[in-house]
Each structure stands twice: as C-alpha cells, then as structure tokens.
N, C-alpha and C positions, 0 to 999 in steps of 0.2 A: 160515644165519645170518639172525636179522631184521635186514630194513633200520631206520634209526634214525626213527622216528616225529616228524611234526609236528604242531602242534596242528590243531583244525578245532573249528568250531563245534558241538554237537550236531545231528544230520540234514543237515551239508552233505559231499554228496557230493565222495572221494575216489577215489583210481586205487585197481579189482579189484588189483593188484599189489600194491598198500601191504599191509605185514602189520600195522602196528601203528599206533594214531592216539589221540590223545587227545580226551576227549570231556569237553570243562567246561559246565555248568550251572548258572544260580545257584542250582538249589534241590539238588541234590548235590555231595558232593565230588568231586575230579578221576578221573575215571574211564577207564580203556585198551580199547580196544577191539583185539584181535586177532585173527589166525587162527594154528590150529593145526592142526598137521599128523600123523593118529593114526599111532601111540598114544598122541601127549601128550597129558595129560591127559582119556584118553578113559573112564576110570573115574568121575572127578571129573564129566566132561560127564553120565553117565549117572546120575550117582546124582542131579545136580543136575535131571535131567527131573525125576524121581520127584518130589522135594522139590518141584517148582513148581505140579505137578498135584495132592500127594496129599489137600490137603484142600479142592480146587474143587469147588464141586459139579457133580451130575450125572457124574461119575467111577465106574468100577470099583472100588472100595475094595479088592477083590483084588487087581487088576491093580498096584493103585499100593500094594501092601503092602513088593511085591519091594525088591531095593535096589536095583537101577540098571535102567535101558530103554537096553537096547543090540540093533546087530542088527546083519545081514553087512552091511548097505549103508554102517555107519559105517567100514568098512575103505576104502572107496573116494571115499567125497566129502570135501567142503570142511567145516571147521568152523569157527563164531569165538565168543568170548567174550564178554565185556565184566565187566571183574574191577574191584573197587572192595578195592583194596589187593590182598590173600591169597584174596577169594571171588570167585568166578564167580556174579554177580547178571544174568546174561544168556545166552542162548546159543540159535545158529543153526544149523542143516545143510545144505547144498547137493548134491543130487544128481543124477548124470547116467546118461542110459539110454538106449541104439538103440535099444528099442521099451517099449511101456508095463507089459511082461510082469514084470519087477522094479522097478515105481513103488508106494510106499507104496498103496495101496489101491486101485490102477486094477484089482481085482477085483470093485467095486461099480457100475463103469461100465456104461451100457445099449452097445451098437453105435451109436446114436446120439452118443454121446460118445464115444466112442474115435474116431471119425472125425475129429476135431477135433485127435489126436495121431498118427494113423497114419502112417507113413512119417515121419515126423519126428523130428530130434534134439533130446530133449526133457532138460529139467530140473525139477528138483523140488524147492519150497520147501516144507521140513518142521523139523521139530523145534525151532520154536519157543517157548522159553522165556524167559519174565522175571519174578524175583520178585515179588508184589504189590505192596510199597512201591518199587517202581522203575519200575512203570507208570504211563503218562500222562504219561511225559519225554522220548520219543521214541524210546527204543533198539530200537522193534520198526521204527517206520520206518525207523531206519538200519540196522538188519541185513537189511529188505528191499531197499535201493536197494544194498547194498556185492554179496546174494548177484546181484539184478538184473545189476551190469555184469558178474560172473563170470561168471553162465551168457552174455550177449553177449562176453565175451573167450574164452570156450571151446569159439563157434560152436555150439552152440544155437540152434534153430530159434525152439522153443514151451518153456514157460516154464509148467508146472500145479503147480496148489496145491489144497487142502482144509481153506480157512480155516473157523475159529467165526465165529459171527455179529458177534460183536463188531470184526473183521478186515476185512470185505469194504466196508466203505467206504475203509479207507486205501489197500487194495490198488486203486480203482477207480481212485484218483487217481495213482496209479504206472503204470497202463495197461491192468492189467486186465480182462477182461469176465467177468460172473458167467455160468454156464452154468447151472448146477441146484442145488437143494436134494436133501443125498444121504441115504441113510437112514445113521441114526448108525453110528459106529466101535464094536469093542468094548469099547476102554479107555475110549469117553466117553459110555457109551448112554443118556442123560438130556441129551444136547450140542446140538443143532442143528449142520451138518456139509452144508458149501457143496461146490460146484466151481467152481475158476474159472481163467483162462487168460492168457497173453499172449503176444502172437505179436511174435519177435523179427526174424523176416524175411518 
C-alpha cells in the first residue's frame, strides 16, 4: 500500500521511501509524482519511452517505430512517474548491479573507465523521460535527486549515468564528474552521448 503523500514544492527534496508526492507549479497543474513497482504499469512506462523519443532528433526512426522500449533490467529496478491526471508525462528508472557486466551500455566503456566502477556497487540512472512541453519545470531534476537518495538508501557505492548533452550540467550540480564523451548509442546515433559518475562513498 502507498503511503499517503504530502505536498513539496517542485525539486525539493523528499525521503527515497516516500512513494508518492505532489508536485505544484505555477506554470502546471497539480502533478503526482510516484514510484511504482513492475509490473504496474510497466507497458504504459514503455510505450511512454517510445512516445518521448520518437520524433527527437537524431533518433533511430526504426528503433523508435516499435511500440514500447522494455528490457529484463525493468523487472528488477525502481521506477517512478509523474502523471498529470490519467498520463504519465514523466518517467525514471533506477538500477542496481554487482558489477558493470548488466549496466545499460558499460559495453562501450575503455578499461580506463571501468576502473572508475570496478569492484563497486553500482547504480544506474537511465531511462529518463519527459514530454516536451513539460520540460524546463524541473521534473528531470527531481527524479534525479528522488533516484540519487535510492541508490544512497540501497548502499550503493557509485552512482553512473550516460547523459545527452543537454543533461550534464544539472547533473554536475548534484555531484557528478563528467568522465568522457562516448561514441553514440544505437537508438540515438546523431545524439552526442557523455559518461559521467558519482561516488557515494
């Protein structure tokens, strides 16, 4: 059962525990921000990647033709929302790995970079989405600080991401160090496609 939600400001940080929080702004209406737990809603979470990517540019037009971006790691991590009524106009995933061997792309990594996660319990901020007309309100900050205190409540060491460019200044200011510019992904190969890290202990 969720616990009963309180309000918070938009980007002020609540307890990784809280599942459910309201999130008001004067330039949107009242908006919830939760976590869910798959399989809820985890067809809706994937079809909603699709939708958010598929007419960015520099995209795979094939890649983003499918109807939903699911994969085996969403059976196992965190996810949260942020629903404006009945839609999901946001959405987060958090995930956790003993080694880098099942991290979204740490196949692109040199040995120079994987040192930086070796031996470490690591977590991985991915699947970050928010509609267009809901950017530039802050809900990508706030679903970075909400997954941030998860991975530190779930002991987590290291904390790696593979922001777009547009990304790597918010994240510097949440703790981050940028490590490299990576060569693109294959769902976004026209992207520019960073690494970057934070160490929780």
């Amino acid at each position: 059962m969720n616990r009963p939600h309180s309000p918070f400001s938009l980007g002020t940080p609540g307890s990784a525990n809280q599942r459910q929080e309201s999130l008001v702004h004067r330039n949107l209406p009242q908006l919830i921000l939760k976590e869910v737990d798959y399989p809820e809603r985890i067809i809706d979470i994937g079809q909603f990647r699709i939708q958010g990517w598929r007419n960015e540019k520099g995209v795979d037009p094939d890649f983003f033709a499918q109807k939903t971006w699911l994969d085996d790691l969403d059976q196992t991590a965190r996810h949260w929302v942020v629903m404006d009524e009945l839609d999901i106009v946001a959405a987060a995933r958090l995930s956790f790995h003993g080694s880098l061997a099942d991290v979204p792309y740490a196949d692109m990594l040199t040995p120079e970079q994987i040192e930086h996660f070796e031996n470490r319990k690591v977590a991985s901020l991915n699947r970050l989405v928010v509609l267009p007309e809901y950017r530039g309100q802050g809900l990508a900050g706030r679903l970075d600080q909400i997954r941030i205190e998860m991975a530190r409540v779930k002991g987590a060491e290291v904390i790696i991401a593979f922001p777009q460019l547009v990304r790597i200044e918010s994240l510097r200011k949440l703790g981050f160090e940028l490590l490299a510019e990576l060569p693109s992904i294959p769902e976004m190969p026209d992207r520019p496609f960073f690494l970057m890290k934070k160490n929780l202990v």
